[in-house]
C-alpha positions, 0 to 999 in steps of 0.5 A: 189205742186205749185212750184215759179219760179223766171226769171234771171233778177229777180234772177240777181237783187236779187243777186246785192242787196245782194252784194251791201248789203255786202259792208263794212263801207268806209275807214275812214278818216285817212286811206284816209289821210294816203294812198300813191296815189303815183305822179299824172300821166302826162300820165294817157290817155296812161296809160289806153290806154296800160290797155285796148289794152289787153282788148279790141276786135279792139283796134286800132278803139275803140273811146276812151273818157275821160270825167273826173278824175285825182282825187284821190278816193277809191274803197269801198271793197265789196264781189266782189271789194277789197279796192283800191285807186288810181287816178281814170280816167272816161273813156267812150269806144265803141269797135267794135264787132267781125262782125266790128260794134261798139257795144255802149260806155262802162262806165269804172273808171281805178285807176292809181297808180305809173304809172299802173292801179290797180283797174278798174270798168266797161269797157270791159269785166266787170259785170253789177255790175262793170257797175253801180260802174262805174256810181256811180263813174264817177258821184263823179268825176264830170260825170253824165253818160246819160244812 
């Protein structure tokens, strides 16, 4: 009997696929109109500075830099993210490791409303996946992620 075998990566691949599949049809444009995003925060770098202290391994040497945002998105609700809205921040973090390198920027969109983070996608400790809507993400928010 001849028996296939598939690699992770090729497993991996196959399952965002599927997921991606799954998302559901974007909020119309009512329900875009009708959100609450809450006040623009003034503090927005703060506030995602105090979400991350928690999340990262050296908060107090990870490079931190904001390259775009401040502008009011959604989050698509897919098998793996629920629908969020919020002013969504382009973020580019780079962490250090536990033997003390910097292990390479992180792409992140945090979504800020009433003064928090609601929703984050990418950034530390996050999936693959979560990585590339964070791309996609940063794009629609004027950042073209180089990597």
């Amino acid at each position: 009997m001849l028996r296939a075998t598939l690699s992770p990566a090729v497993l991996a691949l196959c399952a965002a696929a599927l997921i991606t599949g799954c998302s559901t049809a974007p909020p119309t444009k009512e329900q875009r109109e009708s959100v609450d995003y809450g006040p623009r925060p003034d503090n927005y770098e703060q506030i995602v500075r105090d979400y991350l202290r928690n999340r990262l391994t050296d908060p107090t040497t990870a490079l931190i830099d904001f390259k775009a945002g401040q502008t009011q998105l959604y989050q698509r609700d897919t098998v793996v993210r629920d629908l969020q809205f919020g002013w969504a921040v382009c973020v580019l973090t780079n962490d250090k490791n536990t033997q003390g390198a910097y292990d390479g920027y992180r792409t992140g969109v945090y979504f800020i409303r009433n003064g928090k983070v609601v929703a984050a996608n990418g950034g530390p400790g996050d999936s693959p996946l979560g990585a590339g809507y964070a791309r996609d993400q940063c794009k629609t928010l004027g950042y073209e992620v180089p990597y």
